[in-house]
C-alpha positions in Angstrom: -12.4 -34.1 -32.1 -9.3 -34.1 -34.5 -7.2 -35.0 -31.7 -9.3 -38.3 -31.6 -9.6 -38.9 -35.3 -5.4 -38.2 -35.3 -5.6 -41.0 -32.5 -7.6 -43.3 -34.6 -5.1 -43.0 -37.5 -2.4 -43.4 -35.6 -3.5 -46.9 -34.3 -4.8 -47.7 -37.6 -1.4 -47.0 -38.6 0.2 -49.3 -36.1 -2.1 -52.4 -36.7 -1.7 -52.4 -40.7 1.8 -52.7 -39.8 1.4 -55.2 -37.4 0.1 -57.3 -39.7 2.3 -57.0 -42.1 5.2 -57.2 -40.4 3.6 -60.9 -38.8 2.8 -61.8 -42.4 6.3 -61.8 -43.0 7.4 -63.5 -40.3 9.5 -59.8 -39.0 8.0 -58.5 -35.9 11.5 -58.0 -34.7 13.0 -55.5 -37.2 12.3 -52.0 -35.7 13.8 -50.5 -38.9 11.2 -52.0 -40.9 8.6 -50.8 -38.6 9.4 -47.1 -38.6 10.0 -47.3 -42.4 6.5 -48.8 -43.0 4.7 -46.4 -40.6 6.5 -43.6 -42.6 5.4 -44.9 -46.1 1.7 -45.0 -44.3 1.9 -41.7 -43.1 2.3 -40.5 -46.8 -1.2 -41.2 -46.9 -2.3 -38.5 -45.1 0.3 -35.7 -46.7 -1.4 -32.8 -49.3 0.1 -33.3 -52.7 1.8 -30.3 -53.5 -0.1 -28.6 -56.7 2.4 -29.0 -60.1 4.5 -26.3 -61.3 3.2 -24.2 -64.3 6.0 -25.8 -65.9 5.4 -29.7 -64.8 1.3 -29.0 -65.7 2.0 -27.9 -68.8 4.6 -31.2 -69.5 2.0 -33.5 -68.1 -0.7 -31.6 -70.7 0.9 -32.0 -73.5 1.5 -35.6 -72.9 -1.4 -38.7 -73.7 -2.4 -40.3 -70.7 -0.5 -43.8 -71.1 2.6 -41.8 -71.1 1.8 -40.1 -68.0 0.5 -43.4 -66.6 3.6 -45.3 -67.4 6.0 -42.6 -66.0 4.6 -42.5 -62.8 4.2 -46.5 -62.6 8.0 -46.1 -63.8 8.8 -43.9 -60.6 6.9 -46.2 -58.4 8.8 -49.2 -59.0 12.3 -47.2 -58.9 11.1 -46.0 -55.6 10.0 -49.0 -53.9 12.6 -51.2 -55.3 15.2 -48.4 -54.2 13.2 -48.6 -51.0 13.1 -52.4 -50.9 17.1 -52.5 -51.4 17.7 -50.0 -48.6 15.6 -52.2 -45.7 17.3 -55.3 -46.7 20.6 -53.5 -46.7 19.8 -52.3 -43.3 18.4 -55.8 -41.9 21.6 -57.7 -43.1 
């Protein structure tokens, strides 16, 4: 039964990237693929739990702040992301 639900997921996987990749016209650029189908395994990956030390940061902090640190980190990591594929597709 998980071998068919990991099945599932994996073509799942492999369609959403499909489509995007045909969205943007790139259906050619293998790099692209495996990167996306990386970011979309992420998905499926435990978060590790916080350090004592991180939980009590992120306590002592108001929400907003924590909420615009971690959109902060978002953005440097998908435009860090973003330079890297078109780096690698020139």
């Amino acid at each position: 039964m998980e071998d068919k639900a990991l099945q599932e997921r994996i073509l799942d996987d492999e369609r959403a990237v499909q489509e995007l990749l045909e969205g943007a016209g790139r259906t050619d650029d293998p790099v692209l693929w495996d990167l996306l189908l990386q970011v979309r395994e992420l998905r499926t990956v435990d978060v590790p739990a916080p350090s004592p030390r991180l939980r009590a940061l992120l306590a002592s902090l108001p929400v907003d702040s924590v909420l615009t640190a971690v959109s902060t980190a978002q953005l440097r990591y998908f435009a860090t992301v973003n330079r890297k594929v078109e780096s690698s597709s020139a």
